[in-house]
C-alpha positions in Angstrom: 0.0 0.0 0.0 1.4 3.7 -1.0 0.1 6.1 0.9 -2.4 6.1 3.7 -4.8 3.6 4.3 -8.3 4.0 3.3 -10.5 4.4 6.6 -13.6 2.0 6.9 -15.3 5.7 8.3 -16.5 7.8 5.6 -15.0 11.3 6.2 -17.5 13.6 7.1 -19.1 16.5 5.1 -16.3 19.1 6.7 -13.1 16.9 6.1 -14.2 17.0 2.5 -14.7 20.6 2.1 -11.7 21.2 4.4 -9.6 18.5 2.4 -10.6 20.0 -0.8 -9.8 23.5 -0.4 -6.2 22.5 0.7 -5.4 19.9 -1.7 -6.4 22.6 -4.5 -4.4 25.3 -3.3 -1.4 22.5 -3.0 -2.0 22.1 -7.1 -2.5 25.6 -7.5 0.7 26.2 -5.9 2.6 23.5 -7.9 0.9 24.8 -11.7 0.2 28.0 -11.5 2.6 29.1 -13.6 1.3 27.2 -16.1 -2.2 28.4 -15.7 -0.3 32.5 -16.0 1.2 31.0 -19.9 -2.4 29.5 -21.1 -3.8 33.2 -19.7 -1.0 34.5 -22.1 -1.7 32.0 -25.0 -5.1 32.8 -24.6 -5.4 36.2 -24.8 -2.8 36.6 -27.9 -4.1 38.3 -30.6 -6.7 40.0 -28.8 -6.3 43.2 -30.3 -6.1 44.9 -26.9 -3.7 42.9 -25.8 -1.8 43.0 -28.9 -1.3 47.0 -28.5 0.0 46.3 -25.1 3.5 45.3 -26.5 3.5 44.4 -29.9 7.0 43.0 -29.9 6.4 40.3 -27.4 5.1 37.3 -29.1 4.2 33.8 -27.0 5.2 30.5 -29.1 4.5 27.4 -26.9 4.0 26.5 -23.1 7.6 26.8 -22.4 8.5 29.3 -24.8 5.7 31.8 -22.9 7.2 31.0 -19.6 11.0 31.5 -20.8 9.7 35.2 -22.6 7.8 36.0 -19.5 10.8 35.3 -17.3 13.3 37.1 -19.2 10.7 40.0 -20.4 9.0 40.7 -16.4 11.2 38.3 -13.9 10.4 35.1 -12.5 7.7 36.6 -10.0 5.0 38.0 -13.4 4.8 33.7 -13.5 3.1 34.0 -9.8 0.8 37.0 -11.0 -2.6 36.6 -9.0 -1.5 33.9 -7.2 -3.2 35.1 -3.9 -6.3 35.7 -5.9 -5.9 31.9 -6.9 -5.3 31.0 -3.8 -8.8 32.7 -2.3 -10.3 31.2 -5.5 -9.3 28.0 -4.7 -10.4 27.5 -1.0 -14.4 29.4 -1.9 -14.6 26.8 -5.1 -12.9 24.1 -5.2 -13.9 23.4 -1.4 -17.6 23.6 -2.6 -17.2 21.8 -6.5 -14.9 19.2 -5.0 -16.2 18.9 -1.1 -19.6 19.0 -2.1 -19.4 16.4 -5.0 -20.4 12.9 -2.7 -22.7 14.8 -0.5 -24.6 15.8 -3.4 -24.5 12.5 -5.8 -25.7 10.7 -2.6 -28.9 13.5 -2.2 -30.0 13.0 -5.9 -29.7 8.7 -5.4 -31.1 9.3 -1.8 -28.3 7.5 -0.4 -28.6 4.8 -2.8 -24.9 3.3 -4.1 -23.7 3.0 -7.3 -25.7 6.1 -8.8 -25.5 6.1 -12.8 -23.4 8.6 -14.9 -26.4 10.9 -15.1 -26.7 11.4 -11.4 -22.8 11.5 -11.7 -23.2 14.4 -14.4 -26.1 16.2 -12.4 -24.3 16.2 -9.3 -20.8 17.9 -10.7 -23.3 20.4 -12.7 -24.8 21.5 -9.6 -21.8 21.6 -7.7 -19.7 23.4 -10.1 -22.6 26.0 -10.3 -23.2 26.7 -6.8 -18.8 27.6 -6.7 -18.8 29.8 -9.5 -21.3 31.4 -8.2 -19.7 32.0 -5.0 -16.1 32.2 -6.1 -16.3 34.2 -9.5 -14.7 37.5 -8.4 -11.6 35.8 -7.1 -11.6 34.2 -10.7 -12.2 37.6 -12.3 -9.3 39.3 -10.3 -6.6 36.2 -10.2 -7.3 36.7 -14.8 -6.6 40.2 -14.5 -3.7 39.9 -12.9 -2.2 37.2 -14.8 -3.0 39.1 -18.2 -1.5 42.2 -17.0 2.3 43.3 -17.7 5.0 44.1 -15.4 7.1 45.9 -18.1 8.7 48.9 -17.9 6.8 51.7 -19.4 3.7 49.5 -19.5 1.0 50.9 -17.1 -0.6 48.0 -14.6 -4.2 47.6 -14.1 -4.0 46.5 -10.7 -1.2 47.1 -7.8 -2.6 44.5 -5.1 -5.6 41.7 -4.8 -7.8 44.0 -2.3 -6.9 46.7 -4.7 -7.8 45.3 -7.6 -11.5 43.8 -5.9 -12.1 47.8 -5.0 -11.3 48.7 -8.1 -13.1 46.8 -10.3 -16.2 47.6 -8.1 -15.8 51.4 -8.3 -15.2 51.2 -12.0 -17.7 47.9 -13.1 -19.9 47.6 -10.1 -20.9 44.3 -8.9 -21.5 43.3 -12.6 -17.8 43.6 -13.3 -17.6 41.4 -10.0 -19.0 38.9 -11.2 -18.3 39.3 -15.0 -18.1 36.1 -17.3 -20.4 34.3 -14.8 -22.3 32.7 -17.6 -19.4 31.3 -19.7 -17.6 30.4 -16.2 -20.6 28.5 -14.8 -20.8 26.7 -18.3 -16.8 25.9 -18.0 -16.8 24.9 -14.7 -20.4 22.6 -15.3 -18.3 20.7 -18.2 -15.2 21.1 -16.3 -16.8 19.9 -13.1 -19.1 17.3 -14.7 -15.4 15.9 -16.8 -13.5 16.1 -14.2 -15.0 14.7 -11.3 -16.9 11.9 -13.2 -14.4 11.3 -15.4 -12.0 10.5 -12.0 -14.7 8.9 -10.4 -15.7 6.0 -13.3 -11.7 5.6 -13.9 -11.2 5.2 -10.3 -14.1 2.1 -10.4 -13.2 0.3 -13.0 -9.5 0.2 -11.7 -10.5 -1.1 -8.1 -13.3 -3.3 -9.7 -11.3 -4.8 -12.3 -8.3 -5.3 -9.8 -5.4 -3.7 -11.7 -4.5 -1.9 -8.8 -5.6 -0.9 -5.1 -6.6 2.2 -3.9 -3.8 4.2 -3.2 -1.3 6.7 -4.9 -0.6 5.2 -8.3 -4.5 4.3 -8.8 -5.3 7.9 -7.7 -2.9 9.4 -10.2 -3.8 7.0 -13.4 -7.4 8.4 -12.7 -6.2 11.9 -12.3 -4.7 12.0 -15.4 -7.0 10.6 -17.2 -9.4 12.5 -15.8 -7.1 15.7 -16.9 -7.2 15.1 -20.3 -10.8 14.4 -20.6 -11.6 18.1 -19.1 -8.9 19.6 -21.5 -10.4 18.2 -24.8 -14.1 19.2 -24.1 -13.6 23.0 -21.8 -11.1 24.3 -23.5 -13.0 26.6 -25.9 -15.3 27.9 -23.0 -12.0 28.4 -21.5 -10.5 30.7 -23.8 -14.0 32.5 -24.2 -14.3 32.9 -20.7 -10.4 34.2 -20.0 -11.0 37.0 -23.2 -14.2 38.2 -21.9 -13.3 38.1 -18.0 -10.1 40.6 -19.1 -11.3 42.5 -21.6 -11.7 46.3 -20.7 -15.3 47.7 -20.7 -17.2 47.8 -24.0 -15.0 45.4 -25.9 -17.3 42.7 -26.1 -21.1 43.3 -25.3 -21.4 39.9 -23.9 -19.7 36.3 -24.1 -21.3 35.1 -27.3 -20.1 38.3 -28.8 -16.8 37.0 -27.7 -16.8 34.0 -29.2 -18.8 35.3 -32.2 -15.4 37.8 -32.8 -12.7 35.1 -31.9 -14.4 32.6 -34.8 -15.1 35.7 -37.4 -11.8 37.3 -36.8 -9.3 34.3 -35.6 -10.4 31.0 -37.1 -11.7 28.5 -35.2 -8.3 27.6 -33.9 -8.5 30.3 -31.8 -10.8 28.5 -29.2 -8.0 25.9 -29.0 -5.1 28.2 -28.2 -3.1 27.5 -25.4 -4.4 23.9 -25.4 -0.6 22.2 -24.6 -0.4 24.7 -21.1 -4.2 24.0 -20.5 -3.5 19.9 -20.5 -0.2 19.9 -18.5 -1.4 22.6 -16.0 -5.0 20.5 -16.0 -3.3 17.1 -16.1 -0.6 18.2 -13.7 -3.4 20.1 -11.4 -5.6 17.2 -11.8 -2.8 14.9 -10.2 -1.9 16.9 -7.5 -5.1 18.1 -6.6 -6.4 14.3 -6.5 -3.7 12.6 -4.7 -3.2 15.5 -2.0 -7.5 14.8 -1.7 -7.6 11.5 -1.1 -4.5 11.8 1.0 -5.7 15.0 3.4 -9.1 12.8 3.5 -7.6 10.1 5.1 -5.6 12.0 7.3 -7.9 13.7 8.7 -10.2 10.8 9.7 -7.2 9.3 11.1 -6.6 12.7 13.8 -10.2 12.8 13.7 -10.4 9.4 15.3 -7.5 9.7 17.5 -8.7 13.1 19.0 -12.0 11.2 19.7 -10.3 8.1 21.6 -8.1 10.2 23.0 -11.3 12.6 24.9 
């Protein structure tokens, strides 16, 4: 066995909120700069961005991270990290945590729901943390999008700044701007993900190729990974353009898209697909073992605490 031992005690409803906000950050920490160089990817050729600074150009993954290293300093790869980080604990805590609880509620309790409940529950999951979490998504975009090159004027100096900002400027509507294209990414990305995980997870254990522990859990993560990458990634790119354009730009995420496919090709929904499958695949993984991991380890204090009282 690898890893901690899976507890015949199902962890509570808090462990799993608890577990998942951690672990997330923990992958958030590990990839975010590859999230800040699909933000990059994603945005190029945006013709705001493009006036920015016309002489940068972002040609691959590593390429973007190498330019934005030697063009702003390691540190621009970290941009809106602590938005990412408050991001993290408000969504994936409630898309991730909430995910069993849920499933179980639609089956009423019953096991082996069907991939429709499966579906249902990650849609309903994924919706209720967008619409929680979206202005730390809003702000941690921003700030990845944003410059720090001489001569180039920032958008935003600091998080709280930024959150003020964008309220005096936008309202709550700028709060809270892309919800409709985020709540559809994070319903596929949500539904993919965890169900995705969860079926590859079952027919592992049932099929006996391996038992629950580390390698099973990072198989289904990365399978899971790719999965989400294939099928979100032109919400994705829809909902990064729109969530940093500037006022007026775009009169509303179709209009987005509607410009990116006119103007672009339809290749432009698929740009910075290579960073969005290792920073997914490589989130996924992280994110999934630290889970399953922090679950267990907190049942096992959990149950200590409790002989110990």
């Amino acid at each position: 066995m690898v890893g901690l031992k899976p507890s015949d005690v199902p962890p509570p409803l808090e462990v799993k909120v608890l577990s998942a906000g951690i672990a997330a950050c923990i992958a958030d920490l590990v990839t975010f700069p590859l999230d800040t160089a699909k933000v990059r990817l994603q945005i190029q050729g945006e013709k705001a961005a493009a006036e920015v600074v016309k002489s940068i150009k972002y040609r691959g993954v590593f390429g973007t991270i190498s330019t934005m290293v030697r063009t702003e300093g390691p540190r621009s790869l970290y941009n809106g990290l602590v938005a990412g980080l408050q991001r993290q604990m408000a969504f994936a805590s409630i898309r991730i945590g909430l995910y069993d609880n849920v499933k179980h509620f639609y089956t009423g309790n019953k096991n082996n729901p069907g991939v429709g409940v499966r579906i249902l529950a990650g849609c309903t999951t994924g919706a209720m943390a967008v619409s929680i979490a979206q202005p730390t998504d809003v702000v941690k975009v921003r700030f990845q999008a944003q410059m720090n090159l001489k001569g180039v004027q920032r958008r935003y100096n600091g998080t709280l700044q930024a959150y003020r900002q964008i309220f005096l400027q936008e309202g709550l509507r700028g709060l809270w701007k892309g919800t409709l294209p985020n709540i559809t990414r994070n319903a596929l990305v949500n539904c993919t993900e965890l169900v995705t995980y969860d079926l590859i997870k079952e027919a592992i254990l049932t099929h006996r190729l391996m038992t629950d522990n580390l390698p099973c859990h990072f198989a289904s993560a990365f399978g899971a990974g790719f999965c989400t990458t294939v099928i979100a990634s032109p919400v994705d790119v829809v909902k990064t353009r729109y969530m940093n354009s500037p006022p007026g730009q775009y009169t509303s995420a179709v209009n987005c898209a509607w410009t990116m496919l006119t103007k672009e090709g339809p290749t432009a929904f698929y740009k910075g697909f290579v960073p969005s499958f290792l920073r997914l695949g490589s989130w996924n993984v992280v994110m999934f073992v630290s889970f399953e991991q922090l679950k267990r380890a907190m049942v096992v204090s959990r149950q200590s605490v409790e002989i110990t009282a």
